[in-house]
C-alpha positions in Angstrom: 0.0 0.0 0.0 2.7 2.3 1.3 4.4 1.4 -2.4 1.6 2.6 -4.3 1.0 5.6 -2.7 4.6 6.8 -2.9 4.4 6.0 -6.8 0.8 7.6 -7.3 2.7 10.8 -5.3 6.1 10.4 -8.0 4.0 10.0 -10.7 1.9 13.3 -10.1 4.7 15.7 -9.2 6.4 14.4 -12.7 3.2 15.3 -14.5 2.8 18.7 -12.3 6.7 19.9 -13.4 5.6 21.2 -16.8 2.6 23.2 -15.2 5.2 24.7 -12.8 7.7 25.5 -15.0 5.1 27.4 -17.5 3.9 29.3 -14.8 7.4 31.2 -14.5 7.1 34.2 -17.0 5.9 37.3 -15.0 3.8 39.7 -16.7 3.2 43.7 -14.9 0.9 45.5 -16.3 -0.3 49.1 -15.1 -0.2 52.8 -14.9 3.5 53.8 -15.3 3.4 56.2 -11.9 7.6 57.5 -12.3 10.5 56.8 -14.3 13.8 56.9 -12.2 17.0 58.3 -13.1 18.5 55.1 -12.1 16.3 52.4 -14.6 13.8 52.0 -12.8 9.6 52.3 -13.7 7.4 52.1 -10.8 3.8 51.1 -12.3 0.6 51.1 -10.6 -0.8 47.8 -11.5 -4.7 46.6 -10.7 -5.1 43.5 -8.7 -7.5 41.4 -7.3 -10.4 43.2 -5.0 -10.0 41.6 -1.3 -11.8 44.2 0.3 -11.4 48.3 1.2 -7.0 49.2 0.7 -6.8 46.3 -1.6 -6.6 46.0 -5.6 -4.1 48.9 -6.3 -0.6 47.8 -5.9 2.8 50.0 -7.0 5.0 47.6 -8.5 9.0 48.2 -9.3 11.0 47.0 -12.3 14.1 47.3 -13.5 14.9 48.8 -17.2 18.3 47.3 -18.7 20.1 47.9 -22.4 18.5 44.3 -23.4 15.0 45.7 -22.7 13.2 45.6 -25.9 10.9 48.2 -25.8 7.8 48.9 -28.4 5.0 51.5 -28.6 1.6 49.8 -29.5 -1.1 52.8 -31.1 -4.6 51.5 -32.5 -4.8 52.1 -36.2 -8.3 51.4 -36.8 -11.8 52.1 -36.3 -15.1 50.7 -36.4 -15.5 46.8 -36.2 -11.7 46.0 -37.9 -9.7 47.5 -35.1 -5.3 47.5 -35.9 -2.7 47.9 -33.6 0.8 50.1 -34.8 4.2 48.3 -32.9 7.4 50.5 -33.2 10.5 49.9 -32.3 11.7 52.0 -29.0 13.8 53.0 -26.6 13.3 54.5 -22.8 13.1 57.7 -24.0 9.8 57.0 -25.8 8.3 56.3 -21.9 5.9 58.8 -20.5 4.7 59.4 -17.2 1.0 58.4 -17.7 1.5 55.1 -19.6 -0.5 51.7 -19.8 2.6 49.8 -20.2 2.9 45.9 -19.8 6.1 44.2 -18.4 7.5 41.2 -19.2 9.7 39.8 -17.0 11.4 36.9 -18.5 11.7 33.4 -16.6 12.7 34.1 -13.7 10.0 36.5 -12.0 12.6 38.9 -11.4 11.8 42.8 -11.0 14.3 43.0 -14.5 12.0 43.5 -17.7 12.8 41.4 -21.0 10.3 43.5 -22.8 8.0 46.3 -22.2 4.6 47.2 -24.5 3.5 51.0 -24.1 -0.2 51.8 -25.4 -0.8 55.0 -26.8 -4.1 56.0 -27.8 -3.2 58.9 -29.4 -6.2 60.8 -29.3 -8.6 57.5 -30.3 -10.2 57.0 -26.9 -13.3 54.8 -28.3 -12.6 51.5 -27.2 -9.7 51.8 -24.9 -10.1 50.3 -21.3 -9.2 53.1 -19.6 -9.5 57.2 -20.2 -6.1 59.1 -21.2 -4.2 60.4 -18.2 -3.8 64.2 -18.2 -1.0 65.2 -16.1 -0.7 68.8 -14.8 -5.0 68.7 -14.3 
């Protein structure tokens, strides 16, 4: 008995390792609240709702020269919606930002690759409004 129980047990941890290891890509995406002098974005990011002070959580990660960074603008209107992707670099980063963070494997705080959203001025079917700084 004792046998087949430490089988069933071997048997399902070697099935569970793939699930595991897919699981280890982190993904931040948020608000982009400051851009530090020294590389780093701090991002407001939505999370789950457990009650009043929870949800809204400042996040920190960690800009390097491998970053590849690309600004995402909607192209199109109506029912055939597009999506622009250029080519950036930090400079392109604004305060005020929906930006999404890839972090690679190893759910570090150091981003692979960053995706900025821009609507540039087509607000109709974005989740969120434009932030206005300055207002």
């Amino acid at each position: 008995m004792i046998r087949r129980l430490s089988l069933a047990l071997v048997v399902l941890l070697v099935s569970a390792a793939p699930v595991l290891a897919a699981d280890s890509e982190g993904r931040i995406s948020g608000r982009l609240l400051e851009i530090r002098p020294d590389g780093k974005l701090v991002i407001e990011e939505q999370g789950p709702w457990k009650g009043p002070g929870t949800g809204v959580v400042k996040r920190m990660v960690d800009l390097t020269p491998s970053t590849t960074i690309r600004v995402v603008t909607p192209t199109g209107t109506g029912t055939v919606p597009g999506y622009d992707i250029q080519s950036a670099d930090f400079t392109a980063l604004q305060v005020g930002d929906f930006v999404t963070v890839n972090t690679g494997g190893d759910r570090s705080s150091v981003a692979a690759s960053l995706d900025v959203m821009r609507s540039d001025g087509a607000e109709a079917g974005l989740a969120a409004p434009r932030f206005e700084t300055g207002k």
